[in-house]
Gaussian input, Z-matrix of N, CA and C with variables (Angstrom, degrees):
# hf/3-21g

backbone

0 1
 N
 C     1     B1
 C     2     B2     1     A1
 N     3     B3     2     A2     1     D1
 C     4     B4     3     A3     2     D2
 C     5     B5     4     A4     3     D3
 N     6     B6     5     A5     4     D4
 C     7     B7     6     A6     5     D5
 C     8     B8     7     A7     6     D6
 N     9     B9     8     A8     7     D7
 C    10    B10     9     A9     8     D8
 C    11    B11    10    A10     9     D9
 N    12    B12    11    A11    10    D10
 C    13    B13    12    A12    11    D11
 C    14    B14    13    A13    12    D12
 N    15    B15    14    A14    13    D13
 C    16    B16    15    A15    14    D14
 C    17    B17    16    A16    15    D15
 N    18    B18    17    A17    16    D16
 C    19    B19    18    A18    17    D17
 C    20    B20    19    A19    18    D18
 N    21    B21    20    A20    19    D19
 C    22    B22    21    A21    20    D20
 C    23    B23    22    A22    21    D21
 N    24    B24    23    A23    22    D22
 C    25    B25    24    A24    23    D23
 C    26    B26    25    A25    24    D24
 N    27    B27    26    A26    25    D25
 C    28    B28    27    A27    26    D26
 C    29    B29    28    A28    27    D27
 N    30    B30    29    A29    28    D28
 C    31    B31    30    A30    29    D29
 C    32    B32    31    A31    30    D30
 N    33    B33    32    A32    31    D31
 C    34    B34    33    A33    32    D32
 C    35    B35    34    A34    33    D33
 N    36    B36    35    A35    34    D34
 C    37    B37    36    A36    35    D35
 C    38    B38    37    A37    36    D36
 N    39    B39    38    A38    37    D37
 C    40    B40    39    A39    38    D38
 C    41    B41    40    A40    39    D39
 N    42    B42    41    A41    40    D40
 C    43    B43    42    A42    41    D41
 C    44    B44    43    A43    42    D42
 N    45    B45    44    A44    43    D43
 C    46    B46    45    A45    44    D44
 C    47    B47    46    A46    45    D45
 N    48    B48    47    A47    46    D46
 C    49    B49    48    A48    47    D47
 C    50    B50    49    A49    48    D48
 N    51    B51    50    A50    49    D49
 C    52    B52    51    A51    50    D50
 C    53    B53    52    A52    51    D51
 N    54    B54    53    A53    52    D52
 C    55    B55    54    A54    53    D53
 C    56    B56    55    A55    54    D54
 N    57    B57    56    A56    55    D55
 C    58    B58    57    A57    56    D56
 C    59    B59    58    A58    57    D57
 N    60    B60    59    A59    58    D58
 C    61    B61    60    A60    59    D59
 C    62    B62    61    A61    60    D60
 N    63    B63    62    A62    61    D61
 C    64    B64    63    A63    62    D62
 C    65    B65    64    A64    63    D63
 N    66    B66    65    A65    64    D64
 C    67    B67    66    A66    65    D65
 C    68    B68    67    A67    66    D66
 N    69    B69    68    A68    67    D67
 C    70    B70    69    A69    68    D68
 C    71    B71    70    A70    69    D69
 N    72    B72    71    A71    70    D70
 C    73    B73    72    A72    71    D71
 C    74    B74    73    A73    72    D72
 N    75    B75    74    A74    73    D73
 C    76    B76    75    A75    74    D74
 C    77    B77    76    A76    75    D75
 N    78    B78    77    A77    76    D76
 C    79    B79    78    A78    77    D77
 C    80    B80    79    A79    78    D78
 N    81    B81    80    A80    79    D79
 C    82    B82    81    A81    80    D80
 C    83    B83    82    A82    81    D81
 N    84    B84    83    A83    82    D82
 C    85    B85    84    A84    83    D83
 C    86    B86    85    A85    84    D84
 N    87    B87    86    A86    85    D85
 C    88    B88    87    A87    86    D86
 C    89    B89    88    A88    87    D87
 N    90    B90    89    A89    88    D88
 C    91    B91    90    A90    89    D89
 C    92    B92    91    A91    90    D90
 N    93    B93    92    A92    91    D91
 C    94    B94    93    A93    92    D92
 C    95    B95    94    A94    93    D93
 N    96    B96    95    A95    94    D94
 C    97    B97    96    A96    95    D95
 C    98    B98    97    A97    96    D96
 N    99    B99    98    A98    97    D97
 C   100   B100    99    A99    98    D98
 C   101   B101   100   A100    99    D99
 N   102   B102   101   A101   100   D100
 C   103   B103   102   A102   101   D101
 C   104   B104   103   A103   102   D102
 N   105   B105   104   A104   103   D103
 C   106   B106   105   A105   104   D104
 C   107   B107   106   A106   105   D105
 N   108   B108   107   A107   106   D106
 C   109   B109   108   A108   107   D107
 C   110   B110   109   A109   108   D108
 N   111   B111   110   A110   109   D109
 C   112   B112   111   A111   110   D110
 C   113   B113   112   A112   111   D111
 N   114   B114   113   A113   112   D112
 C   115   B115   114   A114   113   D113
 C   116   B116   115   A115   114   D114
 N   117   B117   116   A116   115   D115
 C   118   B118   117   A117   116   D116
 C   119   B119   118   A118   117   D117
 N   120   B120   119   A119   118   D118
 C   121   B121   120   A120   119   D119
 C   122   B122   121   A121   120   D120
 N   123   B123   122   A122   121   D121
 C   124   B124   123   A123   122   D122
 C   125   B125   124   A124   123   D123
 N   126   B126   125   A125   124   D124
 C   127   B127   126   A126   125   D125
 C   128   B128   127   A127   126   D126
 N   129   B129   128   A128   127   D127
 C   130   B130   129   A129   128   D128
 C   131   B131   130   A130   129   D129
 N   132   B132   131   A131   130   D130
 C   133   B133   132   A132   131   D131
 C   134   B134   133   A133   132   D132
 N   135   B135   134   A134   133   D133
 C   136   B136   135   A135   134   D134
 C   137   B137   136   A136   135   D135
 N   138   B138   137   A137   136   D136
 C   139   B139   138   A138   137   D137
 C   140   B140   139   A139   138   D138
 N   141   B141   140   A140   139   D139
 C   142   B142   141   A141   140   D140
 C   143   B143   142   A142   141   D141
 N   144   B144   143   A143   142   D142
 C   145   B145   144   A144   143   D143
 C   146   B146   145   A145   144   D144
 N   147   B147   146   A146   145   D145
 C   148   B148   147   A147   146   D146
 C   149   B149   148   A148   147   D147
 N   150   B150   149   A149   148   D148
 C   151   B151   150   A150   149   D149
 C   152   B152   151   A151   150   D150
 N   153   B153   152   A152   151   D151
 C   154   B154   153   A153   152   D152
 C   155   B155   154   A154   153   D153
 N   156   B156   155   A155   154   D154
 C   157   B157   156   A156   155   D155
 C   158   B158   157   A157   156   D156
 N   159   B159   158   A158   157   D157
 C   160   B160   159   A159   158   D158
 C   161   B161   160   A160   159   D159
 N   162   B162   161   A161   160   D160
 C   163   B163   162   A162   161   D161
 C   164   B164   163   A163   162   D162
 N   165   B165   164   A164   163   D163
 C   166   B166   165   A165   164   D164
 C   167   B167   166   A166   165   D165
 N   168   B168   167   A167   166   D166
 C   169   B169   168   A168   167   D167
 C   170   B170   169   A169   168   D168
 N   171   B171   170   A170   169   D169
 C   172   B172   171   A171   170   D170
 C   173   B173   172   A172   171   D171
 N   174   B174   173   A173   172   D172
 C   175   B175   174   A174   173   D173
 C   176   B176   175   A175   174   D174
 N   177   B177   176   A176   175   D175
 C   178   B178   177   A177   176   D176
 C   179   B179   178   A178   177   D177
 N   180   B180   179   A179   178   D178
 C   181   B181   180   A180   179   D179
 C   182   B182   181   A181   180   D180
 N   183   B183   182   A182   181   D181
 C   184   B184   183   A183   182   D182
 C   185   B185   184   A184   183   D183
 N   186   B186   185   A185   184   D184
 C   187   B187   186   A186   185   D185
 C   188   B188   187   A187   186   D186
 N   189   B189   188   A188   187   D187
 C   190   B190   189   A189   188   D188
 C   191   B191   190   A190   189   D189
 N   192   B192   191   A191   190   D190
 C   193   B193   192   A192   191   D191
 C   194   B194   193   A193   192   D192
 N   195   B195   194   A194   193   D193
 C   196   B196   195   A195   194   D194
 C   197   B197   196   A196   195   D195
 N   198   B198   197   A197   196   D196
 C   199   B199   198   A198   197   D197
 C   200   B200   199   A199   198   D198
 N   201   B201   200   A200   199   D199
 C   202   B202   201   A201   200   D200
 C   203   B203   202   A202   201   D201
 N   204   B204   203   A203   202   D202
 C   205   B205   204   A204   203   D203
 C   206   B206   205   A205   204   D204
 N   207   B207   206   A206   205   D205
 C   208   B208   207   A207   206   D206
 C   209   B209   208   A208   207   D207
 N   210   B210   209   A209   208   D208
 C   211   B211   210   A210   209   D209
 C   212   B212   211   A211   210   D210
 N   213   B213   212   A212   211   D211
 C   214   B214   213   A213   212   D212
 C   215   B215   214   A214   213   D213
 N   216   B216   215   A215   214   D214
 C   217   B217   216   A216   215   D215
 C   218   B218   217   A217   216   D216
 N   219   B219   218   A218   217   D217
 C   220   B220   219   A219   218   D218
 C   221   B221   220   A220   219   D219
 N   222   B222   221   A221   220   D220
 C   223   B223   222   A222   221   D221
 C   224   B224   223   A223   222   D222
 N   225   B225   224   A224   223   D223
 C   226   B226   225   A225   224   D224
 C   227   B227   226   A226   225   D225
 N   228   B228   227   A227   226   D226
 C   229   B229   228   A228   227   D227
 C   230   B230   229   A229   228   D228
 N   231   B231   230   A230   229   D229
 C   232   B232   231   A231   230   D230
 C   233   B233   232   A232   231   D231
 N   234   B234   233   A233   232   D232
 C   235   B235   234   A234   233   D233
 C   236   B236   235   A235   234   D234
 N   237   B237   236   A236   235   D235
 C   238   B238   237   A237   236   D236
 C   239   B239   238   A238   237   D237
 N   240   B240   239   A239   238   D238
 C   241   B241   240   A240   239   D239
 C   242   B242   241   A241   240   D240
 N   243   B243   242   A242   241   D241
 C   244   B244   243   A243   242   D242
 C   245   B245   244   A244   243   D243
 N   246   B246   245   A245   244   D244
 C   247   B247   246   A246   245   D245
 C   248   B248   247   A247   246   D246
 N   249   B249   248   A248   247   D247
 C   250   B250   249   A249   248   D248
 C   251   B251   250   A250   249   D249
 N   252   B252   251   A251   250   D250
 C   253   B253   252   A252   251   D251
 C   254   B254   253   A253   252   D252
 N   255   B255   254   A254   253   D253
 C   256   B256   255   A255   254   D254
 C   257   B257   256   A256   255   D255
 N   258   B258   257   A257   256   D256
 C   259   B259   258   A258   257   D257
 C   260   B260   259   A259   258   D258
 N   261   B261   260   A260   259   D259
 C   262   B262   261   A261   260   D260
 C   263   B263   262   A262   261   D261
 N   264   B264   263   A263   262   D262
 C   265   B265   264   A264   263   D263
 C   266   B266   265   A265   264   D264
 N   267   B267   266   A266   265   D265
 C   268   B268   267   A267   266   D266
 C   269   B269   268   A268   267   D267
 N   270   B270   269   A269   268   D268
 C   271   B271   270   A270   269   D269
 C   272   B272   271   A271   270   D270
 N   273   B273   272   A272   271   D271
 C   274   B274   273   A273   272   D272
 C   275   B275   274   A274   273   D273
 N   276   B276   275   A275   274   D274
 C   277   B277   276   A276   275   D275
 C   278   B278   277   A277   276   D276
 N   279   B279   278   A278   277   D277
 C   280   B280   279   A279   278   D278
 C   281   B281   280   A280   279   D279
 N   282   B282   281   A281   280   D280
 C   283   B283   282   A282   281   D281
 C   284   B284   283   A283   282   D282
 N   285   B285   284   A284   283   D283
 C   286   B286   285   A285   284   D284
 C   287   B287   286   A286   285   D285
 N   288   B288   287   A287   286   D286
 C   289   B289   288   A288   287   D287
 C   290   B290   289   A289   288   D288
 N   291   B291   290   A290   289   D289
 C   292   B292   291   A291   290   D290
 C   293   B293   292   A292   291   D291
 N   294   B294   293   A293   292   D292
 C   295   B295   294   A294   293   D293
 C   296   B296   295   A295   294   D294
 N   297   B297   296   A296   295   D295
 C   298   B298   297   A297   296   D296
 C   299   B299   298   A298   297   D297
 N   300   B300   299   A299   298   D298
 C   301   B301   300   A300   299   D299
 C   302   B302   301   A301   300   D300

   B1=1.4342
   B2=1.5054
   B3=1.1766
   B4=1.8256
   B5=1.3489
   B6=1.1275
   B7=1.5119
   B8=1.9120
   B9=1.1443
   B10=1.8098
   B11=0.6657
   B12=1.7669
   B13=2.0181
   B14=1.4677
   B15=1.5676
   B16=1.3516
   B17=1.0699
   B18=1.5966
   B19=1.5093
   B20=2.0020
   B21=1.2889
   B22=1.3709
   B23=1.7454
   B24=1.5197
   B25=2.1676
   B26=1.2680
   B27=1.0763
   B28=1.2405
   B29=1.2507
   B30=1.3459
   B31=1.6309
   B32=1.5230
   B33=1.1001
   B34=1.6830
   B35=1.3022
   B36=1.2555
   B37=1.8357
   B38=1.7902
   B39=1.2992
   B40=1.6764
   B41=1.4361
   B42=1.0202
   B43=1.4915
   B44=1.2238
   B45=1.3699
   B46=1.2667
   B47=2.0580
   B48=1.0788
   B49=1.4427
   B50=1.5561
   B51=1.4434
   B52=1.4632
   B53=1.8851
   B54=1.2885
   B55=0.9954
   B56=1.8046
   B57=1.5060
   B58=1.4733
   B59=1.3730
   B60=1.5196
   B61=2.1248
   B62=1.3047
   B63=0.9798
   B64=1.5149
   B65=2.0063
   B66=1.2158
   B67=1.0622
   B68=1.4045
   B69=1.4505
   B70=1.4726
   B71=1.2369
   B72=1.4328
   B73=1.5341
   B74=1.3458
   B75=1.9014
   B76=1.1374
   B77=1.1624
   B78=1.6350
   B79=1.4740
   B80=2.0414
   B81=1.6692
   B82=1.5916
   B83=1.1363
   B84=0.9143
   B85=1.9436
   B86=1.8063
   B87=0.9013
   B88=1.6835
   B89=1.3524
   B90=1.7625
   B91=1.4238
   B92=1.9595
   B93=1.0573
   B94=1.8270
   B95=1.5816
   B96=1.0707
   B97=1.3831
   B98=1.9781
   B99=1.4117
   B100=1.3848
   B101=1.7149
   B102=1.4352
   B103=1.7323
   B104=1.4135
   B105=1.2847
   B106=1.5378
   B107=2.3554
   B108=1.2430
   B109=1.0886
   B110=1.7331
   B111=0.9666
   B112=1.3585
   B113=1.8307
   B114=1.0811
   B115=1.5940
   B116=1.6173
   B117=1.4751
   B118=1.3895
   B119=1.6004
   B120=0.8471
   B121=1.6801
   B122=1.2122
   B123=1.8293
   B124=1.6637
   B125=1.0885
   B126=1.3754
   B127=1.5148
   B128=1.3931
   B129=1.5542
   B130=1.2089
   B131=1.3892
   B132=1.6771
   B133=1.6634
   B134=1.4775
   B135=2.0657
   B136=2.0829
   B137=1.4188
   B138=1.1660
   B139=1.7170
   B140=1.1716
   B141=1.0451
   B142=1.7538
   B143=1.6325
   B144=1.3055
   B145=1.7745
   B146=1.6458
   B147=1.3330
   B148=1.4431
   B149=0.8042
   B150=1.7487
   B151=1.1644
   B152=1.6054
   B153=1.3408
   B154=1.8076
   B155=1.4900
   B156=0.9583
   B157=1.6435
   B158=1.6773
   B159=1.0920
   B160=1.6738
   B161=1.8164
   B162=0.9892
   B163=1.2524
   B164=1.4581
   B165=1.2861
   B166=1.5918
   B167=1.4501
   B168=1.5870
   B169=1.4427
   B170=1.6472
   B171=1.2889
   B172=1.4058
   B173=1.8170
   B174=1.0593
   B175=1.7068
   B176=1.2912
   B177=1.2242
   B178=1.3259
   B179=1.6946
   B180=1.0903
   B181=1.8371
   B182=1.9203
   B183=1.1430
   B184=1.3221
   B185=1.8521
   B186=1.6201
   B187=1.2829
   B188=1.7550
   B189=0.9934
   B190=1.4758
   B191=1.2107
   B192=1.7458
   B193=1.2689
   B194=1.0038
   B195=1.5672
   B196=1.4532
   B197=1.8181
   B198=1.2919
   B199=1.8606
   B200=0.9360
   B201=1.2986
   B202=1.4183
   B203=1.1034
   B204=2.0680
   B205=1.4644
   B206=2.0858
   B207=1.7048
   B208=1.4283
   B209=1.5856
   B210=1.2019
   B211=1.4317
   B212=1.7433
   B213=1.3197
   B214=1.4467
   B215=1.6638
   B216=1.5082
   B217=1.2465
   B218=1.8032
   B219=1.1684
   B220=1.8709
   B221=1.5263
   B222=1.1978
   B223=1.5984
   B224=1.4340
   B225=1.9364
   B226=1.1025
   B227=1.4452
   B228=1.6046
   B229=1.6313
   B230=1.8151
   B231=1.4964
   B232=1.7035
   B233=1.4348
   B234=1.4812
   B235=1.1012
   B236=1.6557
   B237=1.4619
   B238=1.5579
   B239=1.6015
   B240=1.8914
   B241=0.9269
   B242=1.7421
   B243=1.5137
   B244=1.6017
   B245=1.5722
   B246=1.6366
   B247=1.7077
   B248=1.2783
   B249=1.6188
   B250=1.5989
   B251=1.3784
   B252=1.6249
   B253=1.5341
   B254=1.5357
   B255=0.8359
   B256=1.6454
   B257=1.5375
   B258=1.6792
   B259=1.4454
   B260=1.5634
   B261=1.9313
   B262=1.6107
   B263=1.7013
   B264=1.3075
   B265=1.1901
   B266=1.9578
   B267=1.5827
   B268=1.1965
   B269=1.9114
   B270=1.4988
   B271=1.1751
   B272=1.8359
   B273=1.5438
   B274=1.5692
   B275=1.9416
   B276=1.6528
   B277=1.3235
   B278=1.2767
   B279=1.6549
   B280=1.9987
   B281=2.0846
   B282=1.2054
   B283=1.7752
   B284=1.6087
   B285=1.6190
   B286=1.5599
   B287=1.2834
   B288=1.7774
   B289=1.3505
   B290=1.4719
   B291=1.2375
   B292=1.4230
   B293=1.8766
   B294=1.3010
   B295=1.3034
   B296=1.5252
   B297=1.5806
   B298=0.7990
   B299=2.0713
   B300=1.2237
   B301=1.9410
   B302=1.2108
   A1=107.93
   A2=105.20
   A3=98.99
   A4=145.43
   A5=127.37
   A6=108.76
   A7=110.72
   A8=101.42
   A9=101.99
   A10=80.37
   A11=68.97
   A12=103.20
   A13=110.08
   A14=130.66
   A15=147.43
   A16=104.36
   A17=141.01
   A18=149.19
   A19=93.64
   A20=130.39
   A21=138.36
   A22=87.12
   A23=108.32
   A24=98.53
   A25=86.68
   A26=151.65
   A27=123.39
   A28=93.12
   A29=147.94
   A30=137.46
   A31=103.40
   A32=117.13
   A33=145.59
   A34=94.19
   A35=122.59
   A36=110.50
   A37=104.43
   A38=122.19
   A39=135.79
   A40=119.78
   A41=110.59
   A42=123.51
   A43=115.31
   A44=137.41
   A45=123.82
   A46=101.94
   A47=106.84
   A48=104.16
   A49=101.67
   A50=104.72
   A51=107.59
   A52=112.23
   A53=112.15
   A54=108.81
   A55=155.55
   A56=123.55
   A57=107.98
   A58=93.06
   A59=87.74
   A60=123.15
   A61=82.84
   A62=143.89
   A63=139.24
   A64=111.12
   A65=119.07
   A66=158.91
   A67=133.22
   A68=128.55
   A69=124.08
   A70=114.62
   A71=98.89
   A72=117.38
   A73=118.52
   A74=116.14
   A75=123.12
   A76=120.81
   A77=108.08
   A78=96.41
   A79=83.22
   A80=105.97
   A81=136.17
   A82=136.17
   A83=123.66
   A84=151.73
   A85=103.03
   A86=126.39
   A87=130.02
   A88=96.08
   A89=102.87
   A90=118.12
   A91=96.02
   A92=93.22
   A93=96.13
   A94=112.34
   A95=125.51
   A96=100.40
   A97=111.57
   A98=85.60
   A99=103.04
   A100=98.24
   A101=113.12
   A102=128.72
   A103=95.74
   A104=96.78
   A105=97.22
   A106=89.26
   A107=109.83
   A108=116.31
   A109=116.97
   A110=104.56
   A111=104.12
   A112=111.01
   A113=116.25
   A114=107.94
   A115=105.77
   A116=114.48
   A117=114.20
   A118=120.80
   A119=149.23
   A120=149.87
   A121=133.21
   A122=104.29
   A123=86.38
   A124=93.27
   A125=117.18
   A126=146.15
   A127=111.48
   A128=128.14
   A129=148.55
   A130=126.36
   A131=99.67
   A132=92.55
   A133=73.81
   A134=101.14
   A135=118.11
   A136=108.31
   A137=132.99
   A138=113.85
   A139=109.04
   A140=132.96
   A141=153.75
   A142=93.89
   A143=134.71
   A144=127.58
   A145=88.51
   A146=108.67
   A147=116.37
   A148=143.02
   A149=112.28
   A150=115.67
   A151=148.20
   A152=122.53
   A153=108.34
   A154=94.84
   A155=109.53
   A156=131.08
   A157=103.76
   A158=127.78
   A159=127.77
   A160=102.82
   A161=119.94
   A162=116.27
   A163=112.34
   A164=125.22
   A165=126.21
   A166=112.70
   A167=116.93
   A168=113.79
   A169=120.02
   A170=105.87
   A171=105.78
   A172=128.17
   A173=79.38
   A174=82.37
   A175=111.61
   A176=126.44
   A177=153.85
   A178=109.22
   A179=114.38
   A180=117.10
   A181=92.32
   A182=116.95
   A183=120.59
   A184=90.75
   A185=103.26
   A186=97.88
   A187=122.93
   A188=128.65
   A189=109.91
   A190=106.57
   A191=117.97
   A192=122.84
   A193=136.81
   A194=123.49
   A195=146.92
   A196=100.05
   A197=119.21
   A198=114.20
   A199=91.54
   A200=137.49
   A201=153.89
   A202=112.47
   A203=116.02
   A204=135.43
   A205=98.51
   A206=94.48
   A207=88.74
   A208=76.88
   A209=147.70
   A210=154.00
   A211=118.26
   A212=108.07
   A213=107.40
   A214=103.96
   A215=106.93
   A216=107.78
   A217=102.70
   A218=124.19
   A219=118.12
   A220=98.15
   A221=130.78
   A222=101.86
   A223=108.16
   A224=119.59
   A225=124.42
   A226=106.35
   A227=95.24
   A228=107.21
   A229=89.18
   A230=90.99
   A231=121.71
   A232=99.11
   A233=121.30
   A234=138.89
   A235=117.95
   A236=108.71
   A237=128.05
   A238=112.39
   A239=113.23
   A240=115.29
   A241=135.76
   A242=83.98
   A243=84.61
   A244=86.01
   A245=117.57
   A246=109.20
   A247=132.93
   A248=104.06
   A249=105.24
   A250=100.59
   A251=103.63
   A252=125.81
   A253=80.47
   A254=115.02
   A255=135.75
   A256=131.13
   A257=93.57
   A258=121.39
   A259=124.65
   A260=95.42
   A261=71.43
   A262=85.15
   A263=126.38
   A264=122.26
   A265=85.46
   A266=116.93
   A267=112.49
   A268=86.44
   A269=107.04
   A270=119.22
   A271=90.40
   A272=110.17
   A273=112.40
   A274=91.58
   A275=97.77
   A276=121.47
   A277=97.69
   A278=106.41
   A279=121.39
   A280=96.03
   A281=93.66
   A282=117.13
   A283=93.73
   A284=99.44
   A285=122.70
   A286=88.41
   A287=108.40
   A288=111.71
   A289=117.63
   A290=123.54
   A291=123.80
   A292=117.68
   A293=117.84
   A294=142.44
   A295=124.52
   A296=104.36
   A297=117.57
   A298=126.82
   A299=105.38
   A300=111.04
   A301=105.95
   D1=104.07
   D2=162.52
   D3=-69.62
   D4=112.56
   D5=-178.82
   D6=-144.02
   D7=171.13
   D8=-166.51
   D9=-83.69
   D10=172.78
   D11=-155.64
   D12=-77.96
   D13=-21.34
   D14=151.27
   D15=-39.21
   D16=-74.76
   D17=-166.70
   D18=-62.55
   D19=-39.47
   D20=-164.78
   D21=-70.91
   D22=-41.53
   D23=-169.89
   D24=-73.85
   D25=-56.02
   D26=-129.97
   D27=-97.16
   D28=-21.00
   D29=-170.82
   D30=-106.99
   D31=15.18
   D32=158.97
   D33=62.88
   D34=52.15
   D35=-170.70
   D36=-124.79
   D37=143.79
   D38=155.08
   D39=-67.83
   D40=177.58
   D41=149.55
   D42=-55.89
   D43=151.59
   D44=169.34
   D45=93.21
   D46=-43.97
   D47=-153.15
   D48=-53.33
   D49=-166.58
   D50=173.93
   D51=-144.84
   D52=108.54
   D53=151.56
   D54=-116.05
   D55=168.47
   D56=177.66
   D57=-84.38
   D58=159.76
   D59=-177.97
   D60=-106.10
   D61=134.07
   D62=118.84
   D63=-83.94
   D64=153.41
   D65=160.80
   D66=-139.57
   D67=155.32
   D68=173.02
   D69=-34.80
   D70=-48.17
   D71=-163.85
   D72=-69.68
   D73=-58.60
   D74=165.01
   D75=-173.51
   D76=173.50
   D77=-152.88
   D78=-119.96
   D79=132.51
   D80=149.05
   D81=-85.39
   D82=145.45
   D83=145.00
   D84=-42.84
   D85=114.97
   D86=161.54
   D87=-138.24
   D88=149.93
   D89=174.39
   D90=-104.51
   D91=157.08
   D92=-165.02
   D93=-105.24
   D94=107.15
   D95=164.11
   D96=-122.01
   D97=146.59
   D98=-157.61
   D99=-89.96
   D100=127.94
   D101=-162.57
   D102=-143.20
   D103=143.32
   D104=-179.38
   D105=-118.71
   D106=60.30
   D107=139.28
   D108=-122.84
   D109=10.78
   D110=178.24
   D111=-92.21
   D112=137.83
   D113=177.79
   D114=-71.45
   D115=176.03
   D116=166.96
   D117=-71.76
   D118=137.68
   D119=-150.27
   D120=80.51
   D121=-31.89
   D122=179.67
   D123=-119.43
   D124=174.57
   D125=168.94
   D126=-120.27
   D127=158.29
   D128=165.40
   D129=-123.61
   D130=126.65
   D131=-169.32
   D132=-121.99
   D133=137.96
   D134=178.03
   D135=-50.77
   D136=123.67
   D137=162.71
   D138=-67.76
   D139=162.67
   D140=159.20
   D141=116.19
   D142=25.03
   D143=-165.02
   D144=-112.18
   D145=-179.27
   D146=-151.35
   D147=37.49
   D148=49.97
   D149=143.42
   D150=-83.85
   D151=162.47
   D152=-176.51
   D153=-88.01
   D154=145.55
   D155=-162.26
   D156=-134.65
   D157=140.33
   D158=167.14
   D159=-89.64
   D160=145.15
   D161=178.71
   D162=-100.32
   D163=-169.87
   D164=174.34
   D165=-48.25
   D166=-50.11
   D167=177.91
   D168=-87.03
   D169=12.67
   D170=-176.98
   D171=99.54
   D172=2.84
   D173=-172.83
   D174=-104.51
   D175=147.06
   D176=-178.34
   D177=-59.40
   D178=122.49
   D179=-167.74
   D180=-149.42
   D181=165.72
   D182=-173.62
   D183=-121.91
   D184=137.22
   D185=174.24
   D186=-96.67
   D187=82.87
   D188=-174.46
   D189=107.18
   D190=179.55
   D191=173.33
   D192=-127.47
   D193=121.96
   D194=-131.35
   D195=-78.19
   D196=73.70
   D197=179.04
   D198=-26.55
   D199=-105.09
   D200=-102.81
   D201=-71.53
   D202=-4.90
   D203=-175.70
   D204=-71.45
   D205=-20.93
   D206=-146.54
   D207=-124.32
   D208=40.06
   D209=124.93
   D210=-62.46
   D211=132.17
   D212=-174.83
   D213=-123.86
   D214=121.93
   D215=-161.65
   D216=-79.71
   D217=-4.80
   D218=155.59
   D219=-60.46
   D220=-50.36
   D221=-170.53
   D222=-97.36
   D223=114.71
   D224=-173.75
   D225=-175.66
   D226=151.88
   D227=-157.35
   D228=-57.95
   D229=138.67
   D230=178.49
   D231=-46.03
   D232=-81.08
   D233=-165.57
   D234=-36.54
   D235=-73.33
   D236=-172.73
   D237=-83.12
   D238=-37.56
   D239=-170.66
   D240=90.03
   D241=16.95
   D242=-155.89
   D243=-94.07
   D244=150.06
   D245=165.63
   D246=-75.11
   D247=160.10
   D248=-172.57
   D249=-88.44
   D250=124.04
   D251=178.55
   D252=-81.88
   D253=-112.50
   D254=175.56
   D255=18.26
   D256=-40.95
   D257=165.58
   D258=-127.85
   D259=92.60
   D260=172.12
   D261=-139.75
   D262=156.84
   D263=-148.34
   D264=-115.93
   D265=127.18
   D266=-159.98
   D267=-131.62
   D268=171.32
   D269=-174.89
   D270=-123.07
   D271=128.23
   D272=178.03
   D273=-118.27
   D274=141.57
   D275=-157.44
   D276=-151.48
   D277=88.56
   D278=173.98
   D279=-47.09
   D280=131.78
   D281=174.92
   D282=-115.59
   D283=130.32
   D284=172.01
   D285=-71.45
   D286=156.96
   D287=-174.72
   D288=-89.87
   D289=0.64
   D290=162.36
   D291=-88.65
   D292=2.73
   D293=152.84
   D294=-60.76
   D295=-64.57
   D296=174.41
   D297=-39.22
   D298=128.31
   D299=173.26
   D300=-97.61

């Protein structure tokens, strides 16, 4: 999850760190890295992440974090219906690293 380095002081977090997303919908695991192309307020999490992935030894690991887990289909364009990726208003909550999954 990216977010400026302003949004990084005040939720006291690095690169690397780990925090929960809350949304209506639900609340994630994101690893943070702190960019100063991001404005102060929002953050960006890549679409195409959460996927299950096999790792070197074969085992099943999830890559990244799945937006669309944390899309709420009440907020969505009137017309077509499709949801707002773009806008979804989330609560970020720094996780100690023995917290962290």
């Amino acid at each position: 999850m990216r977010v400026s380095p302003q949004d990084a002081q005040v939720l006291n977090v690095r690169n690397g760190d780990t925090v929960r997303v809350r949304t209506r919908r639900a609340s994630l695991q994101a690893q943070v890295e702190v960019t100063a192309i991001m404005q102060p307020g929002h953050i960006s999490l890549p679409n195409g992440q959460g996927l299950d992935c096999r790792d070197a030894t074969g085992r099943i690991v999830r890559m990244g974090v799945p937006p669309n887990e944390l899309t709420d289909r009440a907020r969505r364009d009137f017309l077509v219906g499709t949801p707002w990726h773009k806008y979804v208003p989330p609560q970020l909550e720094r996780i100690q690293p023995e917290q962290a999954a």
